[in-house]
PyMOL Python script that loads the backbone (N, CA, C, O; Angstrom):
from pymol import cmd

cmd.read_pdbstr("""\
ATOM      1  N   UNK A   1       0.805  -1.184   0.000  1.00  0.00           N
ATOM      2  CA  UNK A   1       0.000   0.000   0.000  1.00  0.00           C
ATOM      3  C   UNK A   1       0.857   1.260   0.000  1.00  0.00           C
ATOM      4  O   UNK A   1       0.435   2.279  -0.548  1.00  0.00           O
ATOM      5  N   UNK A   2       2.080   1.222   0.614  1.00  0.00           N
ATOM      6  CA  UNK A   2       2.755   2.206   0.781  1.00  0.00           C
ATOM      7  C   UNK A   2       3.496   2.587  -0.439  1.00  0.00           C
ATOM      8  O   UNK A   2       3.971   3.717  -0.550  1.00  0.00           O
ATOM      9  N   UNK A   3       3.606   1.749  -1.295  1.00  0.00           N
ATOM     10  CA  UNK A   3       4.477   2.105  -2.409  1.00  0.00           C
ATOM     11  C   UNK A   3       3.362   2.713  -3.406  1.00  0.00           C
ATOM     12  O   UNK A   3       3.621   3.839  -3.831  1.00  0.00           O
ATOM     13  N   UNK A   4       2.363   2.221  -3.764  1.00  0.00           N
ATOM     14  CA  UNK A   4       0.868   2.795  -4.629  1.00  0.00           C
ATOM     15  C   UNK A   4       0.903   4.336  -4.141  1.00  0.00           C
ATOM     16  O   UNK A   4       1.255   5.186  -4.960  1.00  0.00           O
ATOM     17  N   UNK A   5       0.539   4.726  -2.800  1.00  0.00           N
ATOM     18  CA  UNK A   5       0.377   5.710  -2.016  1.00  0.00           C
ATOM     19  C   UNK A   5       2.107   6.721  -2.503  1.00  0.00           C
ATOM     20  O   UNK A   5       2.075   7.928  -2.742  1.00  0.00           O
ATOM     21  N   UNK A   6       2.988   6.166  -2.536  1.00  0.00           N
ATOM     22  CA  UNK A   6       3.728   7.320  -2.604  1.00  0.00           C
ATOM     23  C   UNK A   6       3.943   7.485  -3.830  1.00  0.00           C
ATOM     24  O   UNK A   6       4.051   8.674  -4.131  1.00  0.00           O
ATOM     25  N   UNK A   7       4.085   6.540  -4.932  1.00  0.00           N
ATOM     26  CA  UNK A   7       4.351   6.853  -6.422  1.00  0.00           C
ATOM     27  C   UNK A   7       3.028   7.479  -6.725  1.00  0.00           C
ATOM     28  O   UNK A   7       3.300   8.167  -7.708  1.00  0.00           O
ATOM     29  N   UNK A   8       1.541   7.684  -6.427  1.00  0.00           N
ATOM     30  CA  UNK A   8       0.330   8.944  -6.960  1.00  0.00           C
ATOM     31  C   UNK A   8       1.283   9.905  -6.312  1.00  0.00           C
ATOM     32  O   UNK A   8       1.699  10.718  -7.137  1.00  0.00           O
ATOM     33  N   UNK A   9       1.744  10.071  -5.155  1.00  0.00           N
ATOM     34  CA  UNK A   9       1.732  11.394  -4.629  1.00  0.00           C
ATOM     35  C   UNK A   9       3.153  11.762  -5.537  1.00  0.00           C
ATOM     36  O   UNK A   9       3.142  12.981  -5.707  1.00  0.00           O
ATOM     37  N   UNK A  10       4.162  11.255  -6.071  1.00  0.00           N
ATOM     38  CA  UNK A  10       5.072  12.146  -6.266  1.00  0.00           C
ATOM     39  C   UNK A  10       4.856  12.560  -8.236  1.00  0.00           C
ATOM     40  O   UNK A  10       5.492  13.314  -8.973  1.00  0.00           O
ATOM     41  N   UNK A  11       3.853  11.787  -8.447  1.00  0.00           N
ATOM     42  CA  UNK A  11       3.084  12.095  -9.859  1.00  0.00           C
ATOM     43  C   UNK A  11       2.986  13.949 -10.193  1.00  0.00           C
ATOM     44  O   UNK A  11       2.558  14.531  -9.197  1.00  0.00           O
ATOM     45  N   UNK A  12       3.205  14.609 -11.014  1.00  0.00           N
ATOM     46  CA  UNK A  12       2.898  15.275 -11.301  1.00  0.00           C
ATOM     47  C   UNK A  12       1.893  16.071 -12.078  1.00  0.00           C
ATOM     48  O   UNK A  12       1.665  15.687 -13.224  1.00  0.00           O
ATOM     49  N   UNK A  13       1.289  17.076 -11.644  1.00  0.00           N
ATOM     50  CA  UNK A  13      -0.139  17.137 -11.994  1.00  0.00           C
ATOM     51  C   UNK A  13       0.332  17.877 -13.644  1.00  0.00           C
ATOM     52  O   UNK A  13       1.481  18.172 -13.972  1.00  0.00           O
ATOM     53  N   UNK A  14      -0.813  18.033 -14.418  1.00  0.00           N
ATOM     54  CA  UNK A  14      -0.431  18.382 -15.887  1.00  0.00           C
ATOM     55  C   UNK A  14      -0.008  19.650 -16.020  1.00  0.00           C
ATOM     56  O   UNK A  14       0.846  20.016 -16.827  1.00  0.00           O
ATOM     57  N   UNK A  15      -0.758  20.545 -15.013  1.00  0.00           N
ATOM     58  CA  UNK A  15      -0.522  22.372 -15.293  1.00  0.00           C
ATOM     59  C   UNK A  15      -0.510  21.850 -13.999  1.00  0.00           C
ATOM     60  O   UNK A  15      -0.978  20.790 -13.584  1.00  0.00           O
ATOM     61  N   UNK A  16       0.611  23.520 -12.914  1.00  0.00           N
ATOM     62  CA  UNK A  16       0.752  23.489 -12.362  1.00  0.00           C
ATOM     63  C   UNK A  16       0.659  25.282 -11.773  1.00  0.00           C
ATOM     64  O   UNK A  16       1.244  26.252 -12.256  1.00  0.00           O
ATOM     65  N   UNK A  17      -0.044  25.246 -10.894  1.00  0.00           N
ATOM     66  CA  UNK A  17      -0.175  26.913 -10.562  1.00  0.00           C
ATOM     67  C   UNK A  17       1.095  27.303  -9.772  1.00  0.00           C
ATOM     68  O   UNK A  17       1.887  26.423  -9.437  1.00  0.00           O
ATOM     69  N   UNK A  18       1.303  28.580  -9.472  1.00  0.00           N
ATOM     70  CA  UNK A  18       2.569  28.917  -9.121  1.00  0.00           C
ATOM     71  C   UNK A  18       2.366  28.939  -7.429  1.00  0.00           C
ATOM     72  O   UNK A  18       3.264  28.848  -6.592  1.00  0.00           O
ATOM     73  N   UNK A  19       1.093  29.070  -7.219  1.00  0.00           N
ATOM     74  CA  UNK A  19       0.581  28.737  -5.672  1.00  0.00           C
ATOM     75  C   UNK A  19       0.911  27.116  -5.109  1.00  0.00           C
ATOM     76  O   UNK A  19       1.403  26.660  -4.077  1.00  0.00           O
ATOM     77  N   UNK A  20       0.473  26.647  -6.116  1.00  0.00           N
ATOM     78  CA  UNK A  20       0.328  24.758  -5.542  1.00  0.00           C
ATOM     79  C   UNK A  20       1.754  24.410  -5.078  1.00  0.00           C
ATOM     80  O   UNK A  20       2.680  24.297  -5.881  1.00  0.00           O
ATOM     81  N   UNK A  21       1.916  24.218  -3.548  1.00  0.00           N
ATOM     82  CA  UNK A  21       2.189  23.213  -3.145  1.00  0.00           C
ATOM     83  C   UNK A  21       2.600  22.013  -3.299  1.00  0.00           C
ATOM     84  O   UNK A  21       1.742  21.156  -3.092  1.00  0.00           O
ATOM     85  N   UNK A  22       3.906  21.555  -3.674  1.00  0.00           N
ATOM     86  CA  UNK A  22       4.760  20.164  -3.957  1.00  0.00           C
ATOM     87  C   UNK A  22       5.178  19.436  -2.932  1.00  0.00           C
ATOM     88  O   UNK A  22       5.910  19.852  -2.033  1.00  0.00           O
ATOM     89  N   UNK A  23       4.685  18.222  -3.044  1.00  0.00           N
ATOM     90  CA  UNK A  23       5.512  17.495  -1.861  1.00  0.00           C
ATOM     91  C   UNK A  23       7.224  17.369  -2.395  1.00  0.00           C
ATOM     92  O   UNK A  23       7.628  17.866  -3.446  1.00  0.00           O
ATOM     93  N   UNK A  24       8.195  16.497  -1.297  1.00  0.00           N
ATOM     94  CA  UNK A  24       9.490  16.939  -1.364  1.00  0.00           C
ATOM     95  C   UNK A  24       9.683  15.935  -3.093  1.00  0.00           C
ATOM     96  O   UNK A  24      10.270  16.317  -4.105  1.00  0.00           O
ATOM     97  N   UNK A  25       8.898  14.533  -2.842  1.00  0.00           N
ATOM     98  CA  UNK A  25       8.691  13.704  -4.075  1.00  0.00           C
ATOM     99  C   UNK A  25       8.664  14.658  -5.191  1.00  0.00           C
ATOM    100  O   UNK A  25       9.714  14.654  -5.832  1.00  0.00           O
ATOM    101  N   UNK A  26       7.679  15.552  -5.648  1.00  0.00           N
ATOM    102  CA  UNK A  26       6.986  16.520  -6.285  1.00  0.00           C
ATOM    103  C   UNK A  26       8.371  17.288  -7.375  1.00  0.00           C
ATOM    104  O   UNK A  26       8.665  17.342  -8.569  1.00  0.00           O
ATOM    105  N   UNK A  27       8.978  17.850  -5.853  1.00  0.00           N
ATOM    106  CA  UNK A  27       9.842  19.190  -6.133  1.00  0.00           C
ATOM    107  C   UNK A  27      11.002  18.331  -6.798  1.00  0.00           C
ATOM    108  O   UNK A  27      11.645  18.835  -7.720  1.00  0.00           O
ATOM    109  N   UNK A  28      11.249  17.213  -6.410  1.00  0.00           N
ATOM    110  CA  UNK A  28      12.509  16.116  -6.663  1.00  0.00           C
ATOM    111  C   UNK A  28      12.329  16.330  -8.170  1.00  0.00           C
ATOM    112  O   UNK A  28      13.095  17.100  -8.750  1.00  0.00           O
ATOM    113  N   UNK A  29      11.390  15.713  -8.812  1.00  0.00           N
ATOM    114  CA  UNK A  29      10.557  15.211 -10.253  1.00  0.00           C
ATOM    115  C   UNK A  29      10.656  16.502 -10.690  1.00  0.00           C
ATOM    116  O   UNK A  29      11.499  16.380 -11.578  1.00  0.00           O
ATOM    117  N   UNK A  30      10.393  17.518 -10.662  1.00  0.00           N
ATOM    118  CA  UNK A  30      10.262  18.536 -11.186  1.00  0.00           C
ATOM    119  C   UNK A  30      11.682  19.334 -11.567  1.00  0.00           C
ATOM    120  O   UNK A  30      11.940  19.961 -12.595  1.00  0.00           O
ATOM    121  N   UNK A  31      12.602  19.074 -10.265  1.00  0.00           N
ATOM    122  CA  UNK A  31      13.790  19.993 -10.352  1.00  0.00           C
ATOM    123  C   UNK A  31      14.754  18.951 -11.594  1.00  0.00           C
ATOM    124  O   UNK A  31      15.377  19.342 -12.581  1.00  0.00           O
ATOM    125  N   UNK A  32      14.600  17.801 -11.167  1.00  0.00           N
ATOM    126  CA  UNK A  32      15.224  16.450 -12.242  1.00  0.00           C
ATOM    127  C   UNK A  32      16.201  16.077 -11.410  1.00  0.00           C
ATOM    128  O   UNK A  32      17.255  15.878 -12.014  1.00  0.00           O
ATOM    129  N   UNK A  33      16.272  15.863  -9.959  1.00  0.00           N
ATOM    130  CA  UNK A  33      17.396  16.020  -9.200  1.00  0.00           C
ATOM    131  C   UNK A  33      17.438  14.941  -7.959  1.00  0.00           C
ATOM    132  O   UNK A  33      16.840  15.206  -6.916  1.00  0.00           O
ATOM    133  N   UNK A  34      18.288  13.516  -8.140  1.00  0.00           N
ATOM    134  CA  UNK A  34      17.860  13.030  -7.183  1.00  0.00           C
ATOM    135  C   UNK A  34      17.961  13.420  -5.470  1.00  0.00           C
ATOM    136  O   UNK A  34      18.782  14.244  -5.070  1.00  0.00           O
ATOM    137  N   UNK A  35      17.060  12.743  -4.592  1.00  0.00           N
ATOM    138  CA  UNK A  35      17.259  13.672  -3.324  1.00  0.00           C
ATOM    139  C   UNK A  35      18.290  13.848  -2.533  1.00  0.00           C
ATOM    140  O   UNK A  35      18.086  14.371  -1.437  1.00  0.00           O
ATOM    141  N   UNK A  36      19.956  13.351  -3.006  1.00  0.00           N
ATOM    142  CA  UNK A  36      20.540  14.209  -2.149  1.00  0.00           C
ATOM    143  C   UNK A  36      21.118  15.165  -2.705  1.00  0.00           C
ATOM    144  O   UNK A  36      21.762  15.820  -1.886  1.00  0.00           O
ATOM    145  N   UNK A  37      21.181  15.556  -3.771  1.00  0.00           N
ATOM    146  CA  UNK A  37      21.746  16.565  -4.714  1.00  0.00           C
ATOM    147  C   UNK A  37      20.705  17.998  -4.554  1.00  0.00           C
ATOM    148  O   UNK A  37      21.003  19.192  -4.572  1.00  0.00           O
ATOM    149  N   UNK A  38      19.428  17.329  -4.400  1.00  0.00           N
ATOM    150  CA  UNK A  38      17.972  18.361  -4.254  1.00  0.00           C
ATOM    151  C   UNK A  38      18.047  18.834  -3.238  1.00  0.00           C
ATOM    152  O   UNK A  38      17.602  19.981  -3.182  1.00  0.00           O
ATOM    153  N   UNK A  39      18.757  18.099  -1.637  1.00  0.00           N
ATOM    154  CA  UNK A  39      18.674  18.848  -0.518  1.00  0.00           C
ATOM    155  C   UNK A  39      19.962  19.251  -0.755  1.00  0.00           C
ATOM    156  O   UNK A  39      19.683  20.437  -0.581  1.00  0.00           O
ATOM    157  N   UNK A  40      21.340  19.287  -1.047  1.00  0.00           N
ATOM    158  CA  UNK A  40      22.573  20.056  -1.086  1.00  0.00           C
ATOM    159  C   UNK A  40      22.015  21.587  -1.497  1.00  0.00           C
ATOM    160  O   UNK A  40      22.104  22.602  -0.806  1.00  0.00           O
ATOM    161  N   UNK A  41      21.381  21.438  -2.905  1.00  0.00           N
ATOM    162  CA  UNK A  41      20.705  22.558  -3.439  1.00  0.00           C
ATOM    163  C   UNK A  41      19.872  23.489  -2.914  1.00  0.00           C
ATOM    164  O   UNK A  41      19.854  24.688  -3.189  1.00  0.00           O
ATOM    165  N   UNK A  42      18.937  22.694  -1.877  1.00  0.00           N
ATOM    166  CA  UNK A  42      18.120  23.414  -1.052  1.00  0.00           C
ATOM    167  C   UNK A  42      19.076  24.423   0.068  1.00  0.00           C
ATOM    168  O   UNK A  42      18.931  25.594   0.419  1.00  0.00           O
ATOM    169  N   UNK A  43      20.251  23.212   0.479  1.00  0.00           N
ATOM    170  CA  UNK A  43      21.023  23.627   1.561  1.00  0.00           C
ATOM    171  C   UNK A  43      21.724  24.952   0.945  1.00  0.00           C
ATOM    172  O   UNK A  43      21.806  26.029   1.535  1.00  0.00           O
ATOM    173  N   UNK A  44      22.117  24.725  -0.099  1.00  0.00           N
ATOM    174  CA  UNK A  44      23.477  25.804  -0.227  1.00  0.00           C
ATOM    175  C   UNK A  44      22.407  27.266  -0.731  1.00  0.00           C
ATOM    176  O   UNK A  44      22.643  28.474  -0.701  1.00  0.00           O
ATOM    177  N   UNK A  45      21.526  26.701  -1.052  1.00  0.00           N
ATOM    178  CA  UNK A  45      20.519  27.932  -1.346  1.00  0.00           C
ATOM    179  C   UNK A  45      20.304  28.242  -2.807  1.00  0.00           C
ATOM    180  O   UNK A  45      20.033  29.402  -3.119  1.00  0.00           O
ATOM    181  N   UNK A  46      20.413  27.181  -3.849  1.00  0.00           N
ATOM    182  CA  UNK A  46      20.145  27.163  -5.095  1.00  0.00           C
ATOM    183  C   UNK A  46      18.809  26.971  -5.524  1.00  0.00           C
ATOM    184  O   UNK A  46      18.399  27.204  -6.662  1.00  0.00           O
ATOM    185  N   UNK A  47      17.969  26.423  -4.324  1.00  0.00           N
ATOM    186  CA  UNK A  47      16.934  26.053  -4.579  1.00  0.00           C
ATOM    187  C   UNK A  47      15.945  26.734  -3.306  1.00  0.00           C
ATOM    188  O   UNK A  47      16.466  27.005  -2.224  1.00  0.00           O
ATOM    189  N   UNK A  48      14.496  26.971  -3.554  1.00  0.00           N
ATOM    190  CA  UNK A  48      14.237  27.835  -1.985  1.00  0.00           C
ATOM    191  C   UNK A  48      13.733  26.746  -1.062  1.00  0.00           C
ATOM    192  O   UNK A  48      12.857  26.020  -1.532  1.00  0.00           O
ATOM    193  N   UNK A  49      14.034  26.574  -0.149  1.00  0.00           N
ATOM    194  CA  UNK A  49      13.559  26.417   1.301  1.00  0.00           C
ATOM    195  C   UNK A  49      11.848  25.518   1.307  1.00  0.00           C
ATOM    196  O   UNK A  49      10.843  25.863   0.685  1.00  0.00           O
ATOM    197  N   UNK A  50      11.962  24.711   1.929  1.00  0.00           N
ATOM    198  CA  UNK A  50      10.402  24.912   1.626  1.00  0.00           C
ATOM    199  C   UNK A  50       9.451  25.215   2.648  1.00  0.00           C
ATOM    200  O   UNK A  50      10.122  24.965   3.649  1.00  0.00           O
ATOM    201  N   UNK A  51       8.315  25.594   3.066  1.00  0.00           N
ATOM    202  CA  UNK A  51       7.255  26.233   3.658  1.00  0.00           C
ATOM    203  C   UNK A  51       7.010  24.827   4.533  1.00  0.00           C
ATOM    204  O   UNK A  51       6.969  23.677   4.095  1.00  0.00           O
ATOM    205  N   UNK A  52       6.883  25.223   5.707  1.00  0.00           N
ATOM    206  CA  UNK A  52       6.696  24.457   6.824  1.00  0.00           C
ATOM    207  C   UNK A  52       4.757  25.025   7.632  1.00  0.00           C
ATOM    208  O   UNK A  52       4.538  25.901   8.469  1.00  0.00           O
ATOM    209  N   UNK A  53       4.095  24.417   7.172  1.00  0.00           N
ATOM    210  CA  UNK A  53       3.130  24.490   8.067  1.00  0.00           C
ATOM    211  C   UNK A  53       2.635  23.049   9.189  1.00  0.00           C
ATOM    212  O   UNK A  53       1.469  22.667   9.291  1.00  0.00           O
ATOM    213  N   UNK A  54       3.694  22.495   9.856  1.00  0.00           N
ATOM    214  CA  UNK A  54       4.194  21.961  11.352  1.00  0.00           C
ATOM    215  C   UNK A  54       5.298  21.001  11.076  1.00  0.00           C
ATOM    216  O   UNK A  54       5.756  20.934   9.936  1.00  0.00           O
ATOM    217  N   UNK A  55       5.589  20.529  11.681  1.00  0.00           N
ATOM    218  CA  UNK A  55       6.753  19.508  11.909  1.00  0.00           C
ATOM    219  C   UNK A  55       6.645  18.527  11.120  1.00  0.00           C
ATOM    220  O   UNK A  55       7.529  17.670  11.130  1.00  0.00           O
ATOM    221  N   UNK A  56       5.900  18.452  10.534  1.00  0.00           N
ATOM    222  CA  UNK A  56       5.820  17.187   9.384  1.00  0.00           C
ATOM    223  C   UNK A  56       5.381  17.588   8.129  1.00  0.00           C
ATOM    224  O   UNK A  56       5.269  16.796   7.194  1.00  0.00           O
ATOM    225  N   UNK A  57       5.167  18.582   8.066  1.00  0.00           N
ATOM    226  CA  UNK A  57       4.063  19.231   6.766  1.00  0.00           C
ATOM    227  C   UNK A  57       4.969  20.027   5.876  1.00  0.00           C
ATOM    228  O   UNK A  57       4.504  21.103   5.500  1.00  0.00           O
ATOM    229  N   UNK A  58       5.710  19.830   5.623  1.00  0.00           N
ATOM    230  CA  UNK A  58       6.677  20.135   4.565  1.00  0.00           C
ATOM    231  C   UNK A  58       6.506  20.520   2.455  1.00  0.00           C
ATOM    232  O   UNK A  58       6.381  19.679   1.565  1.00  0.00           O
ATOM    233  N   UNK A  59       6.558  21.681   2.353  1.00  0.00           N
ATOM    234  CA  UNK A  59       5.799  21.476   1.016  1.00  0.00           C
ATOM    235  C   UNK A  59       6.948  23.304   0.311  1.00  0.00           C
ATOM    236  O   UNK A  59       7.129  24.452   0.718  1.00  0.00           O
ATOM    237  N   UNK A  60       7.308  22.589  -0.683  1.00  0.00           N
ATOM    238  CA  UNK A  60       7.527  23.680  -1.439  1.00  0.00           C
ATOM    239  C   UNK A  60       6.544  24.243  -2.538  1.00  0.00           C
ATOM    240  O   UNK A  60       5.770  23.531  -3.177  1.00  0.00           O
ATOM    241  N   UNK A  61       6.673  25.641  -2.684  1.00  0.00           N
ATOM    242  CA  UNK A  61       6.013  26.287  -4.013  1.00  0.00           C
ATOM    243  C   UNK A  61       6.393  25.894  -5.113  1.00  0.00           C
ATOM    244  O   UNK A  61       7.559  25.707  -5.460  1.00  0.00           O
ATOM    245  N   UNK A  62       4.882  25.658  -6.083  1.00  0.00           N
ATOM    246  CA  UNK A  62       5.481  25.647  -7.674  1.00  0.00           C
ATOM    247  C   UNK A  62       6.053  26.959  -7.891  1.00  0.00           C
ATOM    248  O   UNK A  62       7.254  26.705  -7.976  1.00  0.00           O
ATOM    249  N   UNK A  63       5.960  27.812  -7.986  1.00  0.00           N
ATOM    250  CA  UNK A  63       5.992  28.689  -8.670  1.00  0.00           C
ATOM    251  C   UNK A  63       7.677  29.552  -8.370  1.00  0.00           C
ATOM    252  O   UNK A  63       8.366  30.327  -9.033  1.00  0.00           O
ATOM    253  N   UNK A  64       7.780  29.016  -7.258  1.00  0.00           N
ATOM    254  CA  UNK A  64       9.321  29.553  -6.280  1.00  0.00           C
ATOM    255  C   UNK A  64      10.413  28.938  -7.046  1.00  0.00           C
ATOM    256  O   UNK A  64      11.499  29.357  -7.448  1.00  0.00           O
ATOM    257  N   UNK A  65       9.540  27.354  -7.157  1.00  0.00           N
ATOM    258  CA  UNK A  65      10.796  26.215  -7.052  1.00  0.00           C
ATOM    259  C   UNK A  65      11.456  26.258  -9.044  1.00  0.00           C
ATOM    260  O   UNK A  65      12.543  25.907  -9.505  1.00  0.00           O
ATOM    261  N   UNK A  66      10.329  26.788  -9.677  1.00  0.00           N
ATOM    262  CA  UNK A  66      10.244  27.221 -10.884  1.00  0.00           C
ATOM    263  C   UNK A  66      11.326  27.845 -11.459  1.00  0.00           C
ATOM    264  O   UNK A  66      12.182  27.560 -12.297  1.00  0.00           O
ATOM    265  N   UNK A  67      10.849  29.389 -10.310  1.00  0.00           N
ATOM    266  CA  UNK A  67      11.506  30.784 -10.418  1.00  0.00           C
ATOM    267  C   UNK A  67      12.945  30.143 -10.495  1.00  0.00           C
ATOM    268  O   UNK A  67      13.589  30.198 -11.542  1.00  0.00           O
ATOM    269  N   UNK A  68      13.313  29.683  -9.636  1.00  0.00           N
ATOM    270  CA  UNK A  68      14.654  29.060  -9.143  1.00  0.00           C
ATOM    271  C   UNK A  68      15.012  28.250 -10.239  1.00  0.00           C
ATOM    272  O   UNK A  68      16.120  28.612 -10.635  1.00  0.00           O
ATOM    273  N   UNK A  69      14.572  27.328 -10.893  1.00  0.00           N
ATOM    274  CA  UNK A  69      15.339  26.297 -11.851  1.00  0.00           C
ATOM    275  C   UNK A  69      15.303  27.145 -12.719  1.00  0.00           C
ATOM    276  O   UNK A  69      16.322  27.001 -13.394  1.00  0.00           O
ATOM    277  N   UNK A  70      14.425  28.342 -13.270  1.00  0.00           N
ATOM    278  CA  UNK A  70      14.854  29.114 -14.530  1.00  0.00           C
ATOM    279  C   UNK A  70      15.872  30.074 -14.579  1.00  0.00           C
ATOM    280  O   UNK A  70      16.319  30.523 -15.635  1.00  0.00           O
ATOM    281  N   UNK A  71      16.387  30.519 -13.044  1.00  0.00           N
ATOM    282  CA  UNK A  71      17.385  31.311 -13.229  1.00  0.00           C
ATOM    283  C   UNK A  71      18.898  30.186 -13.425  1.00  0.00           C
ATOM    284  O   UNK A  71      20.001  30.653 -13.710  1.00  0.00           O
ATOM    285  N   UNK A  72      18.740  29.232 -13.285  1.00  0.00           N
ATOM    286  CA  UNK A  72      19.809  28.336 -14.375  1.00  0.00           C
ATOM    287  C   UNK A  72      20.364  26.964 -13.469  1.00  0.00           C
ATOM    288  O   UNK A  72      21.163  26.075 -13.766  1.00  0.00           O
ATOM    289  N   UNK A  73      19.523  27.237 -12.178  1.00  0.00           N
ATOM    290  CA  UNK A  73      19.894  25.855 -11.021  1.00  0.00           C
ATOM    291  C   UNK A  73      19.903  24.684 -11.742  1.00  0.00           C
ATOM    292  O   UNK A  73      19.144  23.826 -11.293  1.00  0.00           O
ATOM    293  N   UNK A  74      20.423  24.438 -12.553  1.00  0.00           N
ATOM    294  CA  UNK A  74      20.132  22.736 -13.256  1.00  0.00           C
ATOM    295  C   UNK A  74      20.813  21.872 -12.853  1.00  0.00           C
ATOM    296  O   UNK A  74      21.978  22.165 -12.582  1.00  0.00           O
ATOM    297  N   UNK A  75      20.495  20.919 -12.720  1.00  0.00           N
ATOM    298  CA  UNK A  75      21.340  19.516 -12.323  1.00  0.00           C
ATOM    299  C   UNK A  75      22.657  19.249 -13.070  1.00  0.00           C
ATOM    300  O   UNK A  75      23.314  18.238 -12.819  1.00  0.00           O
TER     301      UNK A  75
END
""", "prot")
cmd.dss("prot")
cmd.show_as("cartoon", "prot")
cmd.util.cbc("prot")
cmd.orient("prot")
């Protein structure tokens, strides 16, 4: 169940608003970056931070994480 459950969630939706919310799966798929290269990036500040609403709820912006790979952050 757990594997069904996390491969929908790190699926990417077709259009993506610059508001919506990515899980870390999400932002991974999107940036093209596997996750320890994605958190170095996050770390060193190539990539933004993501929005914490509690201790487990972890979610970056489309539209941030975007901004960021177009100014030339590429893998």
């Amino acid at each position: 169940m757990g594997k069904e459950r996390g491969g929908a969630l790190a699926r990417l939706p077709e259009h993506l608003h610059p508001e919506q919310r990515l899980t870390a799966a999400q932002a991974m798929q999107l940036s093209g970056r596997g996750r320890s290269r994605f958190y170095e990036d996050v770390k060193r500040g190539a990539l933004p931070q993501p929005e914490r609403d509690g201790p487990r709820f972890v979610r970056w912006r489309a539209g941030t994480l975007i901004e960021a790979l177009n100014r030339g952050s590429r893998p």
